[in-house]
C-alpha positions in Angstrom: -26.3 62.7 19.6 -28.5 61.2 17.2 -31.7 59.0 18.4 -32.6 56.0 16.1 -35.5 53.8 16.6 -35.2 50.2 17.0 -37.6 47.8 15.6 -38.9 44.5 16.4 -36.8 41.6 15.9 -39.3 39.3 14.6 -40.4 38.4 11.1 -42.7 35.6 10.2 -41.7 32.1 8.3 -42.8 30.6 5.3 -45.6 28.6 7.9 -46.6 32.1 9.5 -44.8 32.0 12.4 -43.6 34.9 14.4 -39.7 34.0 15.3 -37.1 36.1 16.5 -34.7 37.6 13.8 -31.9 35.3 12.9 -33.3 32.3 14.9 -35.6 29.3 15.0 -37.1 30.7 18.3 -40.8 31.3 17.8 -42.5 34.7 19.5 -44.6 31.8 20.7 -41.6 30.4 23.5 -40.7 33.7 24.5 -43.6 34.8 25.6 -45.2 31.4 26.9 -41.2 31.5 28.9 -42.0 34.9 30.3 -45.6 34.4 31.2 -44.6 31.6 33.2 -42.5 33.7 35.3 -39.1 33.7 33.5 -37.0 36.6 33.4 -35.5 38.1 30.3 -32.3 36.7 31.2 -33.1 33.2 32.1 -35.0 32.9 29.0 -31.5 34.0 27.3 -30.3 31.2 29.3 -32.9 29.0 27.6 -32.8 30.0 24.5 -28.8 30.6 23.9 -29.4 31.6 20.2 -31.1 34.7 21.3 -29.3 38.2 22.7 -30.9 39.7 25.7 -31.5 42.9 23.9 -33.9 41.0 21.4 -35.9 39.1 24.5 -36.7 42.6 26.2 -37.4 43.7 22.8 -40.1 40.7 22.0 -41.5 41.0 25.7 -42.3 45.0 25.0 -43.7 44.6 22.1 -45.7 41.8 23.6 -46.6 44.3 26.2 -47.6 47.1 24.2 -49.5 45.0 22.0 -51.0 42.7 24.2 -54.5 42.4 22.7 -52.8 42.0 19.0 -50.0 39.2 20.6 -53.1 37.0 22.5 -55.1 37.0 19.3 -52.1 35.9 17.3 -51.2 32.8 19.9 -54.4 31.5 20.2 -54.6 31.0 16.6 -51.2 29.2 16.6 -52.7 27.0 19.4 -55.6 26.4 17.3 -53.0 25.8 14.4 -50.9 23.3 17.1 -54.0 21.3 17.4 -54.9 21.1 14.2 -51.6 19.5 13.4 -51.5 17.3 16.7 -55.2 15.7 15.3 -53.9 15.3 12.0 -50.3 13.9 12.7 -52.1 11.4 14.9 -54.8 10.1 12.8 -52.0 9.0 10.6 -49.8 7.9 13.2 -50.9 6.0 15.8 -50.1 7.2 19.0 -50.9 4.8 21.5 -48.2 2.2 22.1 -45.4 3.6 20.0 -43.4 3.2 23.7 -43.8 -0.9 23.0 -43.4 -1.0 19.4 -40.0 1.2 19.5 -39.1 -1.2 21.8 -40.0 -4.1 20.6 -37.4 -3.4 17.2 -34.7 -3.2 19.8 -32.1 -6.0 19.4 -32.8 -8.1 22.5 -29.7 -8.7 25.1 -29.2 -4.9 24.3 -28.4 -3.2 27.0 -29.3 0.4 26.2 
């Protein structure tokens, strides 16, 4: 019997982003999933792009390096932000419900 180690399926993105190998799933959703109370195999449920093996994977890496994980997503929510503030100070945000609207064809039906 030989014992190999296996490593964390994550690597990071051309934007920085921690995702899970082979996926668009960020470290981010896996971990905001489980701290809300998921399990590893309704987030597999969630995320069907993902293999159960790599969720317990990501969640014990998460919980062996908890200090090193927070840091990590509260500079991607600082990140989020930053992009939310900027997205909308050239796009409007407020009434985008009425002006989508308002281009639809009227008598539509949809």
């Amino acid at each position: 019997m030989s014992l190999t180690t296996a490593s964390v399926p994550l690597s990071i993105d051309q934007a920085g982003v921690l995702r899970v190998n082979g996926t668009r799933v960020s470290l981010d959703s896996v971990i905001f999933a489980f701290n809300e109370g998921s399990t590893p195999e309704e987030i597999a449920q969630q995320y069907t792009t993902l293999n159960l093996a790599d969720i317990y994977a990501v969640i014990s890496y998460y919980l062996q390096n908890h200090d090193e994980v927070v840091e990590y997503l509260e500079r991607r929510k600082i990140q989020r932000a930053k992009l939310k503030e900027q997205v909308e100070s050239q796009f409007d945000p407020q009434g985008i419900r009425d002006r989508l609207l308002a281009r639809k064809p009227s008598g539509s039906t949809d």
